[in-house]
C-alpha positions in Angstrom: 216.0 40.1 227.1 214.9 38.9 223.5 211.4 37.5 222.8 211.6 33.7 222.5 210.4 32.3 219.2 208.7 29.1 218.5 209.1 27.3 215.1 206.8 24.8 214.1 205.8 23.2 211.2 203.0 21.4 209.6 201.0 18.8 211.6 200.8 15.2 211.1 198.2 14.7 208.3 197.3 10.7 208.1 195.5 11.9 204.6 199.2 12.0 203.5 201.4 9.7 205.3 204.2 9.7 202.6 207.6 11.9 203.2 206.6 13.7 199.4 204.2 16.5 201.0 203.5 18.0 197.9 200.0 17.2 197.9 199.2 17.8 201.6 201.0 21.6 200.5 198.4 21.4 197.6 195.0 20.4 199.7 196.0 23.1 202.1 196.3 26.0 200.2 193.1 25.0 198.2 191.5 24.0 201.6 192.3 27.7 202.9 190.7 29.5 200.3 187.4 27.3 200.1 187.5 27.7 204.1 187.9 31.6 204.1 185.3 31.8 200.9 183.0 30.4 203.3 183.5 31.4 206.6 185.9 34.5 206.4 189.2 35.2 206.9 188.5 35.5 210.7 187.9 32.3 210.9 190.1 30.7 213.3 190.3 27.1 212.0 191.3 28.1 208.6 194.3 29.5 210.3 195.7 25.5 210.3 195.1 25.6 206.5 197.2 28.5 206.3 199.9 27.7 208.7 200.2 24.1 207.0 200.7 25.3 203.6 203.1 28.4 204.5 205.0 25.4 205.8 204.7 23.1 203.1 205.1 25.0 200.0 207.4 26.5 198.4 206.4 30.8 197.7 207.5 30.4 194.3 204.3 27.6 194.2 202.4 30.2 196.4 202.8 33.2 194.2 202.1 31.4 191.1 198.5 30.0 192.8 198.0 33.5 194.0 198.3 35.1 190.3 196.4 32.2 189.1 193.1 33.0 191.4 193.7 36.6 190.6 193.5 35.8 186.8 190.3 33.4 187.6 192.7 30.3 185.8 193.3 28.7 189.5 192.6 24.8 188.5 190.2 24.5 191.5 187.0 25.5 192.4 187.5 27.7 195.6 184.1 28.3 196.5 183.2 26.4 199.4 
């Protein structure tokens, strides 16, 4: 019998009540990394960060912020 999946997406966010999610996709991916910065990856409540911008953003925006925090030229300050 085949494992049953479960999609989901991003939760309701009243910071951005608009249909453009481009800055909830933004705030959570920043959010994430200043979350796990401080707390750790194992940290379960930065999993919502993560799940909400997987969901939000498109990879090509996601790989671009990755190289950017690798090249230390990300345009936000991560750190907690």
């Amino acid at each position: 019998m085949p494992k049953e999946v479960t999609l989901k997406t991003a939760e309701f966010d009243s910071r951005f009540p608009n249909q453009n999610q481009t800055r909830h996709c933004w705030v959570s991916y920043a959010d994430y990394y200043r979350c796990i910065n401080k707390k750790g990856e194992d940290y379960e409540p930065c999993k919502l960060f993560y799940n909400t911008f997987h969901s939000l953003c498109p990879n090509e925006w996601i790989g671009k912020w990755d190289e950017q925090r690798e090249n230390g030229t990300f345009p936000a300050n991560l750190d907690g």
